[in-house]
C-alpha positions in Angstrom: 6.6 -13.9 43.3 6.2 -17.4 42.9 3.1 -18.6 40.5 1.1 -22.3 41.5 1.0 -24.6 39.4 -3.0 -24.0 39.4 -3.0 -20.3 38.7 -0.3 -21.2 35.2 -3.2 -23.8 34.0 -5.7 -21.4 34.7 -3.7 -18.9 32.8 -3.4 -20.6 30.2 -6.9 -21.9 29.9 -8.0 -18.3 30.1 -5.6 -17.3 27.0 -6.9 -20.1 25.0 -10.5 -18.9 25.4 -9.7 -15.3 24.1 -7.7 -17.1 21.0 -10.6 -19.4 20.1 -12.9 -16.2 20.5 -10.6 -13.9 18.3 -10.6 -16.6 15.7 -14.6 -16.9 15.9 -14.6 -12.9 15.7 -12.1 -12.8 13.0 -14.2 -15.7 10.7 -17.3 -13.9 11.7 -15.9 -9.9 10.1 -14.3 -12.0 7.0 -18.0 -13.5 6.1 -19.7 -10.4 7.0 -17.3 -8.8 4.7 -17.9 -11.4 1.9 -21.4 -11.5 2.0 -21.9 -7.6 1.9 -19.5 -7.6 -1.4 -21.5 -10.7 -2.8 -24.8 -8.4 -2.6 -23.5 -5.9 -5.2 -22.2 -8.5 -7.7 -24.8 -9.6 -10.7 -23.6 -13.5 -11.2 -24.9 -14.6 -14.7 -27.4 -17.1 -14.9 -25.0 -18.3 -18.5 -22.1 -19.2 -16.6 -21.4 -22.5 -16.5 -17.7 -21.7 -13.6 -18.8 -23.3 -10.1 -17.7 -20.4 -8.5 -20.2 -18.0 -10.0 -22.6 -20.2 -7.3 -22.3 -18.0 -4.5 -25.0 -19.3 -3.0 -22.9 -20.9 0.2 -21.8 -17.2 0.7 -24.4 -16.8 3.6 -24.2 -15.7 7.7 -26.2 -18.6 8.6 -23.2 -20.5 7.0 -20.5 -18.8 9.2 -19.9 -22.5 10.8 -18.8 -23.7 6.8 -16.7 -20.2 6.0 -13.5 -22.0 4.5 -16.1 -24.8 2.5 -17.5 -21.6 0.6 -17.3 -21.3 -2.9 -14.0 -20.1 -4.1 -12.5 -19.5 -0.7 -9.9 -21.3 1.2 -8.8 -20.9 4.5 -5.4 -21.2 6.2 -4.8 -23.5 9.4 -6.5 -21.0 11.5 -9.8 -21.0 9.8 -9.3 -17.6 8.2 -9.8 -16.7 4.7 -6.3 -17.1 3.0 -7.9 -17.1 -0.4 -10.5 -15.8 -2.9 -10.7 -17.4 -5.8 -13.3 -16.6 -8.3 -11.9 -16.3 -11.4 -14.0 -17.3 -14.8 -17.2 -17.5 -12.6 -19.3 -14.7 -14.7 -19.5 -11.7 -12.0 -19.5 -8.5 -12.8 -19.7 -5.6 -10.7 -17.2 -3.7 -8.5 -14.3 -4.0 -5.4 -15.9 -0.9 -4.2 -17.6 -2.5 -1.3 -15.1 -5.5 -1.0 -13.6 -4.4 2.8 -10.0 -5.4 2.1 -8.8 -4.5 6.0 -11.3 -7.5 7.2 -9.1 -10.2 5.8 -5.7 -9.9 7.5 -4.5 -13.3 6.3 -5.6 -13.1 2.8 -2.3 -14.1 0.6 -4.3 -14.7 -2.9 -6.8 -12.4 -4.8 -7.9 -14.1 -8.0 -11.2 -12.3 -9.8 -9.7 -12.8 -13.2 -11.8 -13.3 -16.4 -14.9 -12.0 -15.3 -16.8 -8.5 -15.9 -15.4 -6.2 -13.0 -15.3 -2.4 -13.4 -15.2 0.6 -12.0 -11.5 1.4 -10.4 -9.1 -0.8 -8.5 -9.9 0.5 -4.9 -6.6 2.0 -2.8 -8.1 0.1 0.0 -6.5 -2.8 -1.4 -3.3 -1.7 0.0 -5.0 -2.3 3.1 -4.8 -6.4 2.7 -1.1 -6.7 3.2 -0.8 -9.8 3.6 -1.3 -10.3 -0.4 1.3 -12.5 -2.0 -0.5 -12.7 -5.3 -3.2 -10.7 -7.0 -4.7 -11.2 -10.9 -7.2 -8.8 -12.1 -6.8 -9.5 -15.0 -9.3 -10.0 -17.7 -11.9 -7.7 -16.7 -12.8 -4.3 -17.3 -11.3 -2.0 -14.1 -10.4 1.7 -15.5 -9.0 4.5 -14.1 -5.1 4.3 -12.9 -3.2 1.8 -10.3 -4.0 3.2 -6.8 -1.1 4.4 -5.1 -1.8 2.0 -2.4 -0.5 -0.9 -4.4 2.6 0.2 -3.0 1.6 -0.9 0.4 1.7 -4.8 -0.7 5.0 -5.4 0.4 4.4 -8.9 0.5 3.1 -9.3 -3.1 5.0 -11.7 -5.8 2.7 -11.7 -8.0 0.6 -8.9 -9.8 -1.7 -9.3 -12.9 -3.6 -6.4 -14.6 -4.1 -6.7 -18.0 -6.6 -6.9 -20.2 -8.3 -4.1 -18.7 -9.0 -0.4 -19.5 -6.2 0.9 -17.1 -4.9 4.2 -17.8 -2.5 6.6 -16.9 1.3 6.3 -15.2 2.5 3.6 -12.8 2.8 5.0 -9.6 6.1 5.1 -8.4 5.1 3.5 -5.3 5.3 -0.1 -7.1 8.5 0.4 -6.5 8.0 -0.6 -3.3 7.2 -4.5 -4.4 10.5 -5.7 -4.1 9.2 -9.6 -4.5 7.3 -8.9 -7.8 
């Protein structure tokens, strides 16, 4: 079977179109994602960090996504890393939808007033190279999950009220 020169552009016009549209999908889930985590958060009014200005976290700012406060993108406009460490937040990762970012390489939330338990859904962002937690107030024990970060170099927890034995599944983070 012999393809025309007119049906390989088409085909490759077509596949274009569905990358730009997976992209636009992709940025769309990993603001959704943000913004619903943002509405939990308390950001005080005392902190001087620029990142506790969340304000640009917003759906009618989907366009600016990687111009955000405290987020970078990668090359393919996807969120690569959150950065908000210092900027005076306080509340929990509970509704932070790890599995929506499937490029994010750094987590930093460090120094700020975080609680509750380090969710297992963070095993779910695997494409973590570096994580710091530290500095905040997360109880409770290191999720199993952990485990599943098989990219991760770089893990930082303390300073908080974790309890309890490391899971032997950190023995899966062969590049910390």
């Amino acid at each position: 079977m012999k393809i025309s020169y007119g049906n390989y552009v088409a085909f490759f016009f077509l596949m274009s179109f569905f990358a730009l549209e997976t992209a636009a999908a992709s940025a769309r889930t990993e603001a959704e994602a943000l913004v619903k985590w943002k509405n939990t958060l308390f950001i005080s009014s005392s902190s001087s960090s620029s990142s506790s200005s969340l304000s640009s976290w917003s759906l009618p700012g989907l366009k600016n996504l990687c111009k955000w406060s405290g987020i970078v993108c990668n090359n393919r406009t996807t969120v690569s890393q959150i950065n908000l460490a210092n900027g005076g937040l306080s509340g929990t990762l509970d509704h932070l939808n790890f599995t929506s970012f499937a490029s994010l390489a750094h987590f930093n939330i460090s120094g700020n007033n975080f609680t509750g338990s380090v969710p297992p859904t963070i095993g779910d962002a695997r494409s973590l190279v570096s994580v710091d937690l530290s500095s905040n107030m997360f109880g409770g024990t290191i999720p199993p999950q952990i485990g599943n970060l098989t990219e991760l170099q770089h893990l930082t927890l303390f300073n908080n009220n974790i309890a309890g034995a490391v899971p032997y599944q950190i023995g899966n983070l062969q590049k910390v």
